[in-house]
Each structure stands twice: as structure tokens, then as C-alpha cells.
Chimera marker file (.cmm) of the C-alpha trace (Angstrom):
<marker_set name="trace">
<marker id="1" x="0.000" y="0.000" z="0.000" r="1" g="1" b="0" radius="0.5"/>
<marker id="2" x="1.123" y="3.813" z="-0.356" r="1" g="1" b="0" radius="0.5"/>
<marker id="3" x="3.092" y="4.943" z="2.069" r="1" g="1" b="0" radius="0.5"/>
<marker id="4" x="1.262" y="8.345" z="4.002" r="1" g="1" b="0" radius="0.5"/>
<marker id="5" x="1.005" y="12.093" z="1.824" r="1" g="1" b="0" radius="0.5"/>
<marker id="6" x="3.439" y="14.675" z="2.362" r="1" g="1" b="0" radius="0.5"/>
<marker id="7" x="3.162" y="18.446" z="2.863" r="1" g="1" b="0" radius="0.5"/>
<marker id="8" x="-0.826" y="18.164" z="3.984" r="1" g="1" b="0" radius="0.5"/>
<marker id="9" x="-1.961" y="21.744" z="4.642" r="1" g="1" b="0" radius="0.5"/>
<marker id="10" x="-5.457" y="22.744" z="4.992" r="1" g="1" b="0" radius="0.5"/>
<marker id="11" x="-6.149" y="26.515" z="5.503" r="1" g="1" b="0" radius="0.5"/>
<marker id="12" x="-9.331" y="29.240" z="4.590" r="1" g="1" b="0" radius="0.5"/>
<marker id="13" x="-9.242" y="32.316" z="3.036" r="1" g="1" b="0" radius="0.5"/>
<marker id="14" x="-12.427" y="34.239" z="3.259" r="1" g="1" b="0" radius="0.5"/>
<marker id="15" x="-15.047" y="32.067" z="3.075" r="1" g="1" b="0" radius="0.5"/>
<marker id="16" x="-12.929" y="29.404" z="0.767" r="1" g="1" b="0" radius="0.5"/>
<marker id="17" x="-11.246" y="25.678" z="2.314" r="1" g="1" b="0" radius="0.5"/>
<marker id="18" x="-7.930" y="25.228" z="0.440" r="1" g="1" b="0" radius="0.5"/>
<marker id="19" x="-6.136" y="21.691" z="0.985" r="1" g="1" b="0" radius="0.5"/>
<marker id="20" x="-2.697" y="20.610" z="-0.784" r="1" g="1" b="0" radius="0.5"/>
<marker id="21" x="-0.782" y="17.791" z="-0.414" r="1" g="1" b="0" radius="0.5"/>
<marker id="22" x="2.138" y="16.112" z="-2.149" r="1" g="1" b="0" radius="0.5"/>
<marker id="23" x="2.240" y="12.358" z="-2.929" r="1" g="1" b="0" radius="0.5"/>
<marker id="24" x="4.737" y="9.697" z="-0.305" r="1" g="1" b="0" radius="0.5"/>
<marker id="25" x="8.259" y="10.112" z="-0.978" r="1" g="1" b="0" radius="0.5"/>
<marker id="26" x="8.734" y="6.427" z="-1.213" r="1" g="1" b="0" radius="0.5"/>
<marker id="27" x="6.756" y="2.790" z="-1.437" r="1" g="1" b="0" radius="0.5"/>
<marker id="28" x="4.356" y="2.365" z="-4.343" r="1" g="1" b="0" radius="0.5"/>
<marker id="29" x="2.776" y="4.901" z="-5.889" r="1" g="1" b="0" radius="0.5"/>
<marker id="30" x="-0.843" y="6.056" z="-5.268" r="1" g="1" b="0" radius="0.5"/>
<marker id="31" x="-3.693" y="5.549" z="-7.928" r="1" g="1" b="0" radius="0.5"/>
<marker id="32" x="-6.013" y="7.899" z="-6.298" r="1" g="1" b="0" radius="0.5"/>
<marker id="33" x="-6.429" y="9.844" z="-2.804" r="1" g="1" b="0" radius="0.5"/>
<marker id="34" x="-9.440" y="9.797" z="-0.138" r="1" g="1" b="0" radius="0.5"/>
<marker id="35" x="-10.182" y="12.918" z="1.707" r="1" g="1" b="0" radius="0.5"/>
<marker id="36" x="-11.464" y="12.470" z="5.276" r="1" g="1" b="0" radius="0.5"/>
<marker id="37" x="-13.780" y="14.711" z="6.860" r="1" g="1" b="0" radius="0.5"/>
<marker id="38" x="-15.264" y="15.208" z="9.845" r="1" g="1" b="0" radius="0.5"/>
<marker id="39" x="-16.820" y="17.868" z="12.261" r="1" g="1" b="0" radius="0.5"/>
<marker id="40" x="-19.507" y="20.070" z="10.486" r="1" g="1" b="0" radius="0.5"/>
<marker id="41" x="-19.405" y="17.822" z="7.219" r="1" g="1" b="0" radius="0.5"/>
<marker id="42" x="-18.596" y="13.548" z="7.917" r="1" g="1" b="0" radius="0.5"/>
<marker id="43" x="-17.700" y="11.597" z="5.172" r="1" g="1" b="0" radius="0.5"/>
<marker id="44" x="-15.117" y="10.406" z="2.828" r="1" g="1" b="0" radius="0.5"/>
<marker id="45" x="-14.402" y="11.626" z="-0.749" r="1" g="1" b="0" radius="0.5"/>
<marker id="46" x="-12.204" y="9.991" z="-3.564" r="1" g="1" b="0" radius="0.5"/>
<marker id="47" x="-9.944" y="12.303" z="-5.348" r="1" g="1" b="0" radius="0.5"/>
<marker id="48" x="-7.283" y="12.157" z="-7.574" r="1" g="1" b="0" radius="0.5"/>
<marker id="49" x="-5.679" y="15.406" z="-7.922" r="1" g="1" b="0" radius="0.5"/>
<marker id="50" x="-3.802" y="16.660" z="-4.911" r="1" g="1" b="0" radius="0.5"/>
<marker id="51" x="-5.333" y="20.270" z="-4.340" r="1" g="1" b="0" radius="0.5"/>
<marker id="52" x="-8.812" y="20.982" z="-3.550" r="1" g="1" b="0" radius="0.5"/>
<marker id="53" x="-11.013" y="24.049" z="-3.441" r="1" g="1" b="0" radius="0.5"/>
<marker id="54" x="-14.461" y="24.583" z="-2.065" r="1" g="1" b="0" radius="0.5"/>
<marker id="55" x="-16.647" y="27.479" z="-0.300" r="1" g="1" b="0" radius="0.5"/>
<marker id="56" x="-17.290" y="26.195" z="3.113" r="1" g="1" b="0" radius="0.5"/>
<marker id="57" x="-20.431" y="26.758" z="5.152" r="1" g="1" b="0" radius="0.5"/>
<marker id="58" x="-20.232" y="27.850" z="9.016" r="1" g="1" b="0" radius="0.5"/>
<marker id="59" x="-18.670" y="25.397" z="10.998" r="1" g="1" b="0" radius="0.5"/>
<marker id="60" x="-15.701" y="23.219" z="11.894" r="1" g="1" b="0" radius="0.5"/>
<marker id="61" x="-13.601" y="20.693" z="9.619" r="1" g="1" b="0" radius="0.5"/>
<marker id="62" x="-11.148" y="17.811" z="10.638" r="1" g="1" b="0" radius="0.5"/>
<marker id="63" x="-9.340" y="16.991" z="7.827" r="1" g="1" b="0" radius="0.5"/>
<marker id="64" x="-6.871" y="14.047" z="7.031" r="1" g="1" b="0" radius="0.5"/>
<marker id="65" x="-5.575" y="12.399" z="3.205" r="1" g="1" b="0" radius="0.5"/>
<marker id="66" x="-5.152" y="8.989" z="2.716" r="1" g="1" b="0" radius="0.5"/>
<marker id="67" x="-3.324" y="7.776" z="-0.161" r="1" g="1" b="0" radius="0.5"/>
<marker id="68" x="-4.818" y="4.482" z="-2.223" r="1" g="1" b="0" radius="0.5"/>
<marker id="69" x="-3.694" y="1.778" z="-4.470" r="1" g="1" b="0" radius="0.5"/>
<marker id="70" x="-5.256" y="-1.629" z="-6.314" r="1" g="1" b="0" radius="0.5"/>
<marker id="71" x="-3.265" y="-2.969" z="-2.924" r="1" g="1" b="0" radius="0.5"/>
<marker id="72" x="-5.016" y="-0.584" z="-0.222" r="1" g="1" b="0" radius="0.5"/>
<marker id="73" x="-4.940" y="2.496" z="1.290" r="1" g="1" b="0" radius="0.5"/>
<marker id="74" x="-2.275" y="3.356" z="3.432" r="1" g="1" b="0" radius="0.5"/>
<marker id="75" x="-2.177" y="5.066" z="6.619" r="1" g="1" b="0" radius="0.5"/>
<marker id="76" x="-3.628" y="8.666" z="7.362" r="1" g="1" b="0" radius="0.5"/>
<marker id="77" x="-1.965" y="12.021" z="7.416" r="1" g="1" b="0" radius="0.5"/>
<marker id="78" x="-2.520" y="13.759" z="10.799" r="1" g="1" b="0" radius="0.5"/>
<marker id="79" x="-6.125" y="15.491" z="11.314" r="1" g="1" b="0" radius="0.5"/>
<marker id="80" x="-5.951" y="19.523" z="10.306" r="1" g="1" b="0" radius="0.5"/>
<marker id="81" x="-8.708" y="21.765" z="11.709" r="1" g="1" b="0" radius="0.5"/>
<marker id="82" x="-10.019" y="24.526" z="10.209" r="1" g="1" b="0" radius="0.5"/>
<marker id="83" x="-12.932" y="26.683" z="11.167" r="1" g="1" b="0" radius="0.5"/>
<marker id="84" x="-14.864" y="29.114" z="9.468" r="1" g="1" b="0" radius="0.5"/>
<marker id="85" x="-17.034" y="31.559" z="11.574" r="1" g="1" b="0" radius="0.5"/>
<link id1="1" id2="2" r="1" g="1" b="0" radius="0.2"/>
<link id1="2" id2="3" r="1" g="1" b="0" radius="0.2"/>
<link id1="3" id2="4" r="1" g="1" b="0" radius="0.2"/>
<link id1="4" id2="5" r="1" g="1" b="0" radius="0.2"/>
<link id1="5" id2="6" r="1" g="1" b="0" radius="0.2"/>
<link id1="6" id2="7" r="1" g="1" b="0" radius="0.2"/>
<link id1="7" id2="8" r="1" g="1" b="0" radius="0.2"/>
<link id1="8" id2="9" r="1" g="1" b="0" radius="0.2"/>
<link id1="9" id2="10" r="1" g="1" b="0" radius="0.2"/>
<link id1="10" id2="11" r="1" g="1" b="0" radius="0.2"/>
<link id1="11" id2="12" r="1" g="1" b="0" radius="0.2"/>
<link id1="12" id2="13" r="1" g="1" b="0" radius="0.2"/>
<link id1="13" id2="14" r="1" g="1" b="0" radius="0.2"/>
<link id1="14" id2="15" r="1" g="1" b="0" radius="0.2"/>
<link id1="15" id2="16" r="1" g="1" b="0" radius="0.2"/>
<link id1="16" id2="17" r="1" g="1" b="0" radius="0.2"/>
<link id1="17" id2="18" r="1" g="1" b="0" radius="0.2"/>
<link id1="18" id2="19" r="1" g="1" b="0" radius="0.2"/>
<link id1="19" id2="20" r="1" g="1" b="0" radius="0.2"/>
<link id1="20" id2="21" r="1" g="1" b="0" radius="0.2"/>
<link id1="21" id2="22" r="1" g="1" b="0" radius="0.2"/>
<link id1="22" id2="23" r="1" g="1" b="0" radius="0.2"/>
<link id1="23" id2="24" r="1" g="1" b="0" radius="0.2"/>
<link id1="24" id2="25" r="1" g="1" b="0" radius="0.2"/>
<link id1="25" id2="26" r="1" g="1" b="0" radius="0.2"/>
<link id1="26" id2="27" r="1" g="1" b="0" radius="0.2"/>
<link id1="27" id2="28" r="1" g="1" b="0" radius="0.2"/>
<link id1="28" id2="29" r="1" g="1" b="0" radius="0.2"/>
<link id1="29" id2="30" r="1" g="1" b="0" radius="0.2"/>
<link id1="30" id2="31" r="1" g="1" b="0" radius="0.2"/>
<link id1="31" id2="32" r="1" g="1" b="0" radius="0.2"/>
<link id1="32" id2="33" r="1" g="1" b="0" radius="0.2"/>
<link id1="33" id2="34" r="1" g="1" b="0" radius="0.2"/>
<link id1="34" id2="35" r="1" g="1" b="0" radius="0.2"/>
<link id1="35" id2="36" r="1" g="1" b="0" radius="0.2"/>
<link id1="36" id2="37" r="1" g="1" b="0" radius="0.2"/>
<link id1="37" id2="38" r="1" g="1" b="0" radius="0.2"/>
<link id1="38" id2="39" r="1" g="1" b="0" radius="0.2"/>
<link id1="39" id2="40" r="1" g="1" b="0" radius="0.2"/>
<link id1="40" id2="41" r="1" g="1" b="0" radius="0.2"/>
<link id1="41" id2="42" r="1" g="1" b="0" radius="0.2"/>
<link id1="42" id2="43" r="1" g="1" b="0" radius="0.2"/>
<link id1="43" id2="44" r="1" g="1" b="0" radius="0.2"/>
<link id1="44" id2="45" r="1" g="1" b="0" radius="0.2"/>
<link id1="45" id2="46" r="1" g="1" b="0" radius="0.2"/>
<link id1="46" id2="47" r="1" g="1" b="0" radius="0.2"/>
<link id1="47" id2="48" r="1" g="1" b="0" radius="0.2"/>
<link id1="48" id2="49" r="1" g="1" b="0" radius="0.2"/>
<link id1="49" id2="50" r="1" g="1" b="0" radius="0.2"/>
<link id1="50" id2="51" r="1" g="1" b="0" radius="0.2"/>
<link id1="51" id2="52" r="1" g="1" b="0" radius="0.2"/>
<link id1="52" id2="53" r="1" g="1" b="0" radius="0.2"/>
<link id1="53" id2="54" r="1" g="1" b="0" radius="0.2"/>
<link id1="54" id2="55" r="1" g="1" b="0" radius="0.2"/>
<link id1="55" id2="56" r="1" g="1" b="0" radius="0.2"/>
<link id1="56" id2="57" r="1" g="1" b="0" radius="0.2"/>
<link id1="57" id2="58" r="1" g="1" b="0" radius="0.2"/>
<link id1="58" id2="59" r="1" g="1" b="0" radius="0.2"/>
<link id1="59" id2="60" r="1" g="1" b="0" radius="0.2"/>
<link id1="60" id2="61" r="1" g="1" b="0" radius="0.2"/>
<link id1="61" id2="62" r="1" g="1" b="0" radius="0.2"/>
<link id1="62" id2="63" r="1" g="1" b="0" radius="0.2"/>
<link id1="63" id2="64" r="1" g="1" b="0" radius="0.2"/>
<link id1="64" id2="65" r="1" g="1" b="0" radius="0.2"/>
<link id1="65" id2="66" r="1" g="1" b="0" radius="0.2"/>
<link id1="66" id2="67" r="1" g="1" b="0" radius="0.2"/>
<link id1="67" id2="68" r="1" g="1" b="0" radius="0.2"/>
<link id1="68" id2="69" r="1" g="1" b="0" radius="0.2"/>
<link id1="69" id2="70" r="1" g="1" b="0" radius="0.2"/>
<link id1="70" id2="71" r="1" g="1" b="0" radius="0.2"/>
<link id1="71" id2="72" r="1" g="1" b="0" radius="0.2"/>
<link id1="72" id2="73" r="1" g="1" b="0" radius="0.2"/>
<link id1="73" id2="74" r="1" g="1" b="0" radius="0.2"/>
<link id1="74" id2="75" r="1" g="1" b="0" radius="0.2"/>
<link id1="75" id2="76" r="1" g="1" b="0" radius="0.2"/>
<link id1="76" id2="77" r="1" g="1" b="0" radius="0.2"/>
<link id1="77" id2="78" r="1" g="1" b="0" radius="0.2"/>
<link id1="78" id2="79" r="1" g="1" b="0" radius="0.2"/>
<link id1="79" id2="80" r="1" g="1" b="0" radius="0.2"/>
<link id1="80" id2="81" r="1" g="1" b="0" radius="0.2"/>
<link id1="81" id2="82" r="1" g="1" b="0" radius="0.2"/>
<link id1="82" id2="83" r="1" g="1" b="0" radius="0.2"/>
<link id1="83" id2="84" r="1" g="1" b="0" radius="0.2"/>
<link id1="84" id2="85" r="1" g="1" b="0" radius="0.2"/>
</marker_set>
């Protein structure tokens, strides 16, 4: 399985959620990504790209990136937090 996501960062400017990541330095390489939510919003959403923009209602997000292959996912990046008023 992937090995975990470098350089997570989730941050907000104005009323926008920004998160960026890069893929693992090393270990196989990921087909696709799953972004993990919770807080305001729960869930789980497959990606593939590594950057992701989206106006956010009121509220509070934890936010982690796992990174997936035909073999599994691997483990989780550390949750972020980010809360917009």
C-alpha cells in the first residue's frame, strides 16, 4: 500500500477551504487519494488530484488524506482543523 502524503496543509481564506498535499516520498505509488472529513461535514471523498477548493459553510472541519492503491490504502496524514465563523 502507499506509504502516508506529504506536505498536507489545509487553511481558509475568506469564506474558501484550500487543501494541498504532495504524494509519499517512497513505497508504491498512489492511484487515487481519499479525503477524510469530519466535524460540520462527515464523510469520505475519492480524489485524484492533490489540491482541492471549495466554499465552506459555518462550521468546523477535521481533515486528514489517505493515499490508495489496487493494494489498499495506506495510513492517514494527521487530522488539520479549520474553522470558518
Amino acid at each position: 500500500v502507499p506509504q502516508v502524503v506529504t506536505n498536507f496543509v489545509a487553511y481558509k481564506s475568506g469564506g474558501t477551504l484550500h487543501l494541498r498535499w504532495d504524494p509519499p516520498t517512497g513505497g508504491p505509488a498512489p492511484a487515487a487519494y481519499v479525503l477524510q472529513v469530519s466535524g460540520s461535514f462527515a464523510g469520505s471523498l475519492p480524489m485524484v488530484g492533490r489540491a482541492f477548493a471549495i466554499d465552506a459553510p459555518p462550521g468546523t472541519f477535521h481533515l486528514a488524506v489517505v493515499a490508495t492503491n489496487a493494494c489498499g490504502a495506506g495510513a492517514s496524514t494527521p487530522m488539520q482543523t479549520v474553522t470558518f465563523p
